[in-house]
N, C-alpha and C positions, 0 to 999 in steps of 0.2 A: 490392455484391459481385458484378457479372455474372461476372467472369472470376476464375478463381482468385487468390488473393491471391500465390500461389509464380509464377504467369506476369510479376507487375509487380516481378517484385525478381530482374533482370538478374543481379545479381552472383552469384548462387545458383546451381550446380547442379542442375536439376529433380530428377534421378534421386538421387542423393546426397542432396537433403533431403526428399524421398518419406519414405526410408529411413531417415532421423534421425527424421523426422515419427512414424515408426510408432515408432520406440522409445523416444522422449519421452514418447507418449502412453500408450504401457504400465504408463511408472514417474508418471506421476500419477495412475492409479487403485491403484497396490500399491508404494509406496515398498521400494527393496530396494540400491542400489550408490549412490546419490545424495549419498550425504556425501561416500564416497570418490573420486566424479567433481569435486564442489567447491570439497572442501576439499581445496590444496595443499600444506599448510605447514602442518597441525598438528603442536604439538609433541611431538617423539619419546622425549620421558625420560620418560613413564610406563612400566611394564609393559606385555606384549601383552594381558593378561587385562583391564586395565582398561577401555584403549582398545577393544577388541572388545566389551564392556559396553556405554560410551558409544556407538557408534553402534549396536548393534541396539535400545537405549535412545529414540535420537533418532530411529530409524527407525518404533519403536510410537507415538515420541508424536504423528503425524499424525492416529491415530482415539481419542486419548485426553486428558483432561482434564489439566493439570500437574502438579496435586496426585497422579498416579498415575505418574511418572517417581520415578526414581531421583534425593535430590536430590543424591548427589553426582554424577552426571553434568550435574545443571542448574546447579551452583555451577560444572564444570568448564568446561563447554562455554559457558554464559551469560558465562565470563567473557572468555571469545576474542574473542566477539562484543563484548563490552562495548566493549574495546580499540578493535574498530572504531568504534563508537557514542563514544567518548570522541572520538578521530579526527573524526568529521565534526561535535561539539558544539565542537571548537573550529575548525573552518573556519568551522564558522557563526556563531560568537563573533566571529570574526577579518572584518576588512576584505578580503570577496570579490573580486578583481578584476572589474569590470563592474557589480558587484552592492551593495556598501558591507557596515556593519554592519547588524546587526537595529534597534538604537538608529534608526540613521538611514532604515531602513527605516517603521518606525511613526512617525516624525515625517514624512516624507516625505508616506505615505498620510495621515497627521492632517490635515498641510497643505492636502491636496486636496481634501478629502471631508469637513472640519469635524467632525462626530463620530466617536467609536469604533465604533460600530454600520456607521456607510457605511464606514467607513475598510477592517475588516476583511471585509466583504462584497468590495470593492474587489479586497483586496490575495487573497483565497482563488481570484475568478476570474483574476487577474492568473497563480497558482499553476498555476490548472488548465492555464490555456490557452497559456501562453508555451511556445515552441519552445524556449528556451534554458537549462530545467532542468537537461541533463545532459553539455553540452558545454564544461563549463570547469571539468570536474576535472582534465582531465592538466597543467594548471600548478600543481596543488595539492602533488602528491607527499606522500608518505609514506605511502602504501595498501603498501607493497613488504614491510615491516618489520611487516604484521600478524600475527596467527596462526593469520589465515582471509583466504584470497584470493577477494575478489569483484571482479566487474567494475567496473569504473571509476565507468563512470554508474550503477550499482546505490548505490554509497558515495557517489557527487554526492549523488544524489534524496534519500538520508539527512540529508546536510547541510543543501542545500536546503531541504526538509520543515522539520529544529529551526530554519531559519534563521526560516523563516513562524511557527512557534510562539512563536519570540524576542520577531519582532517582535510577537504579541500580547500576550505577556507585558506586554512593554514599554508596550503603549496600556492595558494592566491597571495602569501603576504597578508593577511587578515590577520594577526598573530592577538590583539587586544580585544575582549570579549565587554563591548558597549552592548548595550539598548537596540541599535538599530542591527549588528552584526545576528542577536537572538533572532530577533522580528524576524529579519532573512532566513536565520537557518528554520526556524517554524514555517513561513512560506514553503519553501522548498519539502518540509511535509507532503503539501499536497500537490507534487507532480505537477502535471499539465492544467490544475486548476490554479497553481500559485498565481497566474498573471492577473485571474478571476477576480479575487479576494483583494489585491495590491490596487487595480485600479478601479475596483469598483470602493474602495475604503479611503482611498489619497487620490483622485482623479486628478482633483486640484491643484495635487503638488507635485505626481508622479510626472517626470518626464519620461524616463527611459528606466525599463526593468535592470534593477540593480542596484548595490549601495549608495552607487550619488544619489538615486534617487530618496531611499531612505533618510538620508544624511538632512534630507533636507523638512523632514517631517517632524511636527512637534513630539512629544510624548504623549499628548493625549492620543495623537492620531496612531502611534506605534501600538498602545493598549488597544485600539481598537482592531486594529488590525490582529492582534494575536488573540482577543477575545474571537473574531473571526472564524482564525485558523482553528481554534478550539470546538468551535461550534462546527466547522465543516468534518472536523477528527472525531466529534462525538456520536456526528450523523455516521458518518462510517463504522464506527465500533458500535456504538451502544444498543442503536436501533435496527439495525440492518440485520443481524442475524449472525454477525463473527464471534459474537459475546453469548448467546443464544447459544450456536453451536461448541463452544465450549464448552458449556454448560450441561447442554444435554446429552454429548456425545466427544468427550474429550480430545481421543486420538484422530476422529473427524475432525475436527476444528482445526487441530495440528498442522492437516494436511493441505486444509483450505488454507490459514493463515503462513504455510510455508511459500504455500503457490503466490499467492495475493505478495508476499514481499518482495518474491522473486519479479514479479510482474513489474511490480513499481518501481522499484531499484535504480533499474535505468532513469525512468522518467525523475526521479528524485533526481541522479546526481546531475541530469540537464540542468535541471532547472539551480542546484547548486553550482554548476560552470558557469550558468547567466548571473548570477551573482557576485559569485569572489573572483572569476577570472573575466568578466564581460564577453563572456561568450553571447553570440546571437540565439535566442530558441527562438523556435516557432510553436506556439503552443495548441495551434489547430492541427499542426504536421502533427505533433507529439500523441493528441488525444486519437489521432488516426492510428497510429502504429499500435495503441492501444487495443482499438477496436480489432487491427489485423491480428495478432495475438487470441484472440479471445475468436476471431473466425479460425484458426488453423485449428483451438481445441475443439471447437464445433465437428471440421471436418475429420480430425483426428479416431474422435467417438464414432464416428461413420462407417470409420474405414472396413471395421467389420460385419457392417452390413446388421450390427444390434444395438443401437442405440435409443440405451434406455431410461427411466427416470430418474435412479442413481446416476446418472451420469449427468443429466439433466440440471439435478439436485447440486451436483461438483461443480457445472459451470457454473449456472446460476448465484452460490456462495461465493464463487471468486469474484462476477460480476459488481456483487455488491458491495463489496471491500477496496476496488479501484478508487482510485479521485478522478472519475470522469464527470460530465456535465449530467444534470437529469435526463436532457434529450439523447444521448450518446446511450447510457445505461438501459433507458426505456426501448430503443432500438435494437439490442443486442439481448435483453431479454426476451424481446418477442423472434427474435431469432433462433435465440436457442430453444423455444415452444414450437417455429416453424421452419424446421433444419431446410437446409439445402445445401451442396455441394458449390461454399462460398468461391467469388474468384477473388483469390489477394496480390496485392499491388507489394512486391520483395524490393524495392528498388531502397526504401532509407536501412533497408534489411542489407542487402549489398554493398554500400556505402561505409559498415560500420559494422566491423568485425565483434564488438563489445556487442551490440545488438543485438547480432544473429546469435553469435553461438549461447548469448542468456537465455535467448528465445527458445534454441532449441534443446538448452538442457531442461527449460519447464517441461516444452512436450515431451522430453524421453521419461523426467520424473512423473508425471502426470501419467502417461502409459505405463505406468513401471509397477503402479498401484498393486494392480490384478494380476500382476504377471504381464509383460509387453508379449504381443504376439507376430508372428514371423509378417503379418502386412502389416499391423501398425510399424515394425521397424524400415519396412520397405520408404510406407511415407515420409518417416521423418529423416530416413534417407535420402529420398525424392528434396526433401523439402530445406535441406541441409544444404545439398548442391545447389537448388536456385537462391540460393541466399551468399553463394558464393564461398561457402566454408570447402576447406579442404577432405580430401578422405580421414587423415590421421584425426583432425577432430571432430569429426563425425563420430567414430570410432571411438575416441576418450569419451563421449558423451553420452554414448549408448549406454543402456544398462547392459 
């Protein structure tokens, strides 16, 4: 990052997105107009009193747990969102142009890679790292007709994202698309918060994270669950400042929404292995390796001794678009306000080839912004080795 990252992006107005920059950055530390900059096309047959409920509603729930919302604002508002989430489950159901089904997706990777275990290793870096996540929604159509307008590739990545979960599904033997199989793959949406949402919605019947558990829940209980999931995916897009920064700085947003998918990806397809394959997660370990991510970009910005408010500005956006807990979020934003030379625990980073090197292809793209500099490449060389990756892919990973 020698050179500011707003110097390498031509198409921008400096002064103009200074001045967006600063007031982006305001409404991610104290959420306050963010729904109403968002959302387009909410619909207008409730009363005023209601609607003015639901959003200074959705506007608390950023430092609050869901069980402390309003739930008829989370059945209203989760269900807008659903709409969308219904929307990109079946682009991803459906035969993607460039891309196929999810079916043919996990047979594909089976083919290549003989087991489930390489298969899905495979197809998650395949996730992380391909260019071409979010440039083939505009032949999709039908994002026009929701009830919440988000940006195009914001609803791709959605797709996208179920399309990878499908196809695990799929190498799980999941092959028939019920009720409870959706409800899963929407969980699995939100990373290391899916366990959040599952047993704070079915406590009653949840016994163990995963389809049996599902299987055994009514339909009313599964709608509420995905009205939920809706509501925790609306707080992340609509009000936080991803949709925002779309908005007022396009090719920004790009880059924040590139990083954010990269970030989550792993944590998505955990949580899709604790589902169709019953793998064990741990979803406190998860929401950690989180946080370690988001300290190495901290330390990263450091490394040249200038770290500054656009930088600030980058983490902070990515911060907000994670599915982590409010207190996790609220923690790491006041970190990234009061830097310090973090110490990070690499041990689930060593463990788990897929992990690291995701990890550290964000930081080399992330450095790569402004031009990477000869000591940011030091560190993430430094920081490539204690994670146990080899030279050659250190090296592929570099810019």
């Amino acid at each position: 990052m020698a050179l500011s990252f707003l110097d390498k992006l031509k198409e921008v107005d400096i002064t103009k997105a200074k001045d967006a920059l600063s007031d982006v950055s305001a409404s991610i530390s104290k959420i306050s107009d963010g729904v109403s900059n968002a959302i387009s096309n909410l619909t207008n047959n409730q009363d005023e009193s209601k609607d003015e409920k639901s959003v200074a509603t959705i506007n608390k729930s950023e430092d609050t747990d869901i069980e402390e919302v309003d739930a008829e604002v989370v059945e209203k508002e989760g269900s807008k969102m659903l709409q969308v989430m219904d929307w990109a489950f079946e682009k991803a159901q459906g035969n993607i142009p460039g891309f196929g089904t999810s079916h043919e997706m996990a047979q594909r990777y089976l083919e290549e890679n003989g087991t489930v275990s390489a298969a899905i290793d495979k197809l998650i870096n395949w996730q992380i790292t391909s260019a071409a996540t979010t440039g083939f929604v505009t032949n999709l159509g039908g994002l026009a007709t929701m009830p919440i307008t988000l940006p195009a590739n914001i609803a791709g990545v959605m797709a996208i994202q179920l399309r990878m979960i499908g196809a695990i599904a799929e190498m799980g033997g999941w092959h028939e698309n019920t009720e409870e199989k959706k409800t899963a793959m929407y969980l699995c949406l939100l990373g290391s918060q899916a366990g959040n949402v599952l047993s704070k919605t079915a406590s009653q019947f949840a016994i163990k994270f995963g389809m049996a558990s599902l299987k055994k829940l009514p339909g009313t209980v599964l709608t509420k669950i995905n009205q939920r999931v809706g509501f925790r995916l609306l707080t992340k897009f609509g009000e936080k400042g991803l949709v925002n920064i779309h908005k007022l700085i396009p090719i920004i947003g790009g880059i924040v929404g590139g990083t954010i998918d990269a970030l989550s990806t792993y944590a998505i397809a955990q949580a899709a292995k604790a589902f169709f394959l019953d793998d064990i997660i741990n979803f406190e370990k998860q929401e950690k390796i989180e946080a370690t991510k988001i300290h190495l970009l901290i330390n990263l910005a450091q490394v040249d001794n200038n770290y500054d408010v656009e930088e600030k500005f980058l983490i902070k956006s990515i911060i907000e678009g994670l599915n982590i807990s409010p207190q996790v979020r609220k923690s790491l934003l006041h970190d990234v306000e009061h830097p310090k030379r973090f110490e990070v625990d690499l041990t689930p980073f060593k463990e788990d080839l897929v992990l690291s090197s995701s990890t550290l292809h964000v930081l080399c793209q992330v450095a790569n912004i402004g031009g990477i500099t000869p000591v940011e490449k030091i560190y993430i060389n430094q920081i490539g080795k204690q994670m146990g990756c080899d030279e050659n892919t250190i090296n592929l990973l570099m810019p």
